[in-house]
N, C-alpha and C positions, 0 to 999 in steps of 0.2 A: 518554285511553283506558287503564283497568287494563290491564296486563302481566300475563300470566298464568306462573308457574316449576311445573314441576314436580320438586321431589327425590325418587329412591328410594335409598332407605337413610336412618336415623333415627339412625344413629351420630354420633358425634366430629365428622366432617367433613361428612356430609348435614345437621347440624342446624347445625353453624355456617355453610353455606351457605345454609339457609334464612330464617336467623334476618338476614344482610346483607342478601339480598335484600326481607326483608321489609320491615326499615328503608330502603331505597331506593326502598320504594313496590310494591315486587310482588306480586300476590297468590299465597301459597304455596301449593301442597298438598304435605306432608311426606307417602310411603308408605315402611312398613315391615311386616314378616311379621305382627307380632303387638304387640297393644295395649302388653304391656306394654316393648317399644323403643321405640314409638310417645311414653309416657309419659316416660321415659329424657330423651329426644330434647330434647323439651317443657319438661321442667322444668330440664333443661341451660339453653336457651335463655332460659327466665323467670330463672334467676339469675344469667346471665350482663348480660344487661339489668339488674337489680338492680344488678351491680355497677357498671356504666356510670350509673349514675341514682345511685347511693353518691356517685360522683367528679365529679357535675357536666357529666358528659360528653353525657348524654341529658336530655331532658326526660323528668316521669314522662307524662306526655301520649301524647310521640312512641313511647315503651317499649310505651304501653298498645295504640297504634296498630296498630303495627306487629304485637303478637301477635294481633290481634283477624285482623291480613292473612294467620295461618295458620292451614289447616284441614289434620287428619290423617285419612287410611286406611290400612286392610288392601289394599286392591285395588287392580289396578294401574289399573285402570280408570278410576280417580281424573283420571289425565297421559291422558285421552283427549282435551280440548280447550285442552291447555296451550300457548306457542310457543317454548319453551325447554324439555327436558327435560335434567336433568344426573342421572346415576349416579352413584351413591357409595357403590358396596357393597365388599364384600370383596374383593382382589385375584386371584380366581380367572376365566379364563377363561370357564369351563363355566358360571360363575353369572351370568359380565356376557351371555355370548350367550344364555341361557334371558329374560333379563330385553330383549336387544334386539329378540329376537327378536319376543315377546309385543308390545314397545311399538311396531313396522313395522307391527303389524298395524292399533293400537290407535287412534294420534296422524293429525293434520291431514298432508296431504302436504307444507307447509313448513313442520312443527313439524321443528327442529333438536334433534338427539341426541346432548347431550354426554356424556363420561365423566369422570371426575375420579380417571382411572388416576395415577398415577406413575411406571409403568416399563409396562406391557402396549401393545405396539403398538395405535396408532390404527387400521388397517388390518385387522388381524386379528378387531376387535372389530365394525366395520362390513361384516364378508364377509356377516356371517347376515343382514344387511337388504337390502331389493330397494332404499336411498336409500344407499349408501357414501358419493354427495356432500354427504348433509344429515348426518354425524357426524363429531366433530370432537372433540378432546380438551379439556378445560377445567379443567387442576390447581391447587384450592385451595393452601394450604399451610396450616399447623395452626400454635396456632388461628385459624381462618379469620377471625373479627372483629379479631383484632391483626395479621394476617399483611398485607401490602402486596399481595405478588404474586398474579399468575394466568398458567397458561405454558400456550399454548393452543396447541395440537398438529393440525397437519394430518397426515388420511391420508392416501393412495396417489390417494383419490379425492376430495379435501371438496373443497366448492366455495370462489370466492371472497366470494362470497354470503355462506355458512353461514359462515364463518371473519371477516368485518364483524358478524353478528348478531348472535354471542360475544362479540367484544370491545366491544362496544357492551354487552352485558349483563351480562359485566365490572367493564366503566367505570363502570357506571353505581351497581356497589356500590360503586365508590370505587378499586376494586383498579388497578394499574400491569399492562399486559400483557409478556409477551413471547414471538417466535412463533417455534415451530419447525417451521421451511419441511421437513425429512426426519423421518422415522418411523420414530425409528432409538429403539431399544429401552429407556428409561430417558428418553428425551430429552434436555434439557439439565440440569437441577436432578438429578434422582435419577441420572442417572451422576458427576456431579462428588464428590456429597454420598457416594455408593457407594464413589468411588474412595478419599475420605478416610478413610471410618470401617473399608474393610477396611486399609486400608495403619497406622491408628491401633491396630486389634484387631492387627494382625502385629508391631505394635512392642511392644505391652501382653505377648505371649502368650507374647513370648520375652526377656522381662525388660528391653529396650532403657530403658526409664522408664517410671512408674508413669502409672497413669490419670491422675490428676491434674495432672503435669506434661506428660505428654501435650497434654491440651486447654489448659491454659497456656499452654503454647506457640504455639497457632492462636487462643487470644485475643491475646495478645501481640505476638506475633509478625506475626499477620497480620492484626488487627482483627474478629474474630472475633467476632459475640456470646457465642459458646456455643461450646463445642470437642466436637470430632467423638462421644467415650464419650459424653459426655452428652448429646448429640442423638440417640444411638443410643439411650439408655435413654428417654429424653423419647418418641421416634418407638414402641418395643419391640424390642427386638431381634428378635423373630420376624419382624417385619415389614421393617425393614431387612433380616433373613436372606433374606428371600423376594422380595425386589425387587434382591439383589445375585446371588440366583440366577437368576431370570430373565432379567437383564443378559448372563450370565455363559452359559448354557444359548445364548440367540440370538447371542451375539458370538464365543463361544470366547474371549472375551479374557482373561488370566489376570489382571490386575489386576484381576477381579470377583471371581474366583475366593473365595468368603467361609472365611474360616480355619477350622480344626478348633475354635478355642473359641467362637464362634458360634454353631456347630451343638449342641456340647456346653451349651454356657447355656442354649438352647432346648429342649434335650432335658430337660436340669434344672430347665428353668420358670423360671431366670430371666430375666425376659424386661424387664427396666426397673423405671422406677417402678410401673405395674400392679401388678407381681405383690413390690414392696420391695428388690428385689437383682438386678442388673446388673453393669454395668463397677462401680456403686458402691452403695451399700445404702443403702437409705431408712425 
């Protein structure tokens, strides 16, 4: 029996989600606002495949396969008889509830509504649907075809049902779960990774050592693949800015609290690799 996924959002992490699941056999539908993210998305994914078929890693067969298992829209209407929905838009409230809301109305009564937040409450994201028990949180990590994990986020109200469904569709891209039983603001990965790269910017900001020996140090030292500046530019800083304030807004806790040069980089634009100049220039 085809599996049916539905993604909405064509970005970074919706296309490298769609693009696992598709190689796992699922029939995709990728939605996005406008053709041309849509295309973005798509041709991410075809040379991403490419490069997995370059290395031996893919058949060109199973590459062909798998893109032929996704179809894209404009409309949401698309994830109307999908049994998986995951979101993966922008980390703004107001845009995941317009988008949940639509899909309560839209989907199967046991289609399962995931988010692929990183720091936004599971709970707060499932208030606008009449199903809290069928949404659940389902966090890629980028990029999603190299990345192991999935940290799959119970709300206030998800079922044990809906949170077996996940991890089984998960599993089934390959990915390693891990679950967090509270709904606590960041959850486990983006509070940890928060607490390092604000406490790594406060050491950068006030001359303590340089970026580089900075993240040195948390290779080195702690086995680290990558040290915290440059996960922060890798990630963008805007976006790390915006999920250690959100931490930081629901906890009051001061170790989120994201430093003055932070804010100032993002006000500067520079925002990582993106934009060529971060904690390091590219």
């Amino acid at each position: 029996m085809a599996r049916k996924l539905a993604v909405i959002g064509a970005g970074l992490m919706g296309s490298g989600i769609a693009q696992v699941s598709a190689q796992a056999g699922w029939d995709v539908v990728l939605r996005d606002v406008t053709d041309a993210a849509l295309t973005r998305g798509t041709d991410g994914i075809k040379s991403s495949f490419d490069r997995f078929v370059a290395k031996g890693k893919l058949s060109a067969e199973d590459a062909e396969a798998a893109l032929g298992r996704i179809t894209t829209t404009t409309d949401l209407e698309g994830a109307a008889d999908a049994d998986i929905v995951v979101e993966a838009v922008f980390e703004q409230l107001d845009v995941k509830h317009e988008i949940f809301r639509t899909l309560d109305k839209l989907v199967r009564e046991d289609t399962v509504l995931a988010s692929n937040t990183s720091a936004i409450p599971i709970t707060k994201i499932a208030a606008v649907t009449e199903r809290p028990e069928r949404v659940v949180g389902a966090h890629f990590f980028s990029p999603v075809p190299m990345m192991q994990l999935c940290e799959l986020v119970r709300g206030y109200k998800t079922s044990d049902e809906t949170l077996a469904k996940t991890r089984e569709f998960a599993e089934s891209t390959g990915k390693t779960c891990i679950v967090v039983n509270r709904d606590v603001a960041g959850f486990v990965t983006t509070r940890l990774i928060s607490a390092l790269v604000v406490e790594a910017a406060k050491l950068y900001e006030s001359g303590v050592a340089t970026a580089e020996d900075i993240d040195l140090a948390c290779k080195l030292g702690f086995g680290h693949a990558m040290g915290p500046l440059t996960t922060a530019d890798l990630t963008g800083v805007d976006i790390l800015l915006h999920a250690t304030q959100n931490i930081y807004t629901e906890t009051q806790d001061e170790k989120f609290a994201p430093p003055e040069l932070m804010r100032r980089m993002v006000d500067a634009g520079d925002l990582g690799r993106k934009s060529g100049e971060g904690f390091y220039s590219y």
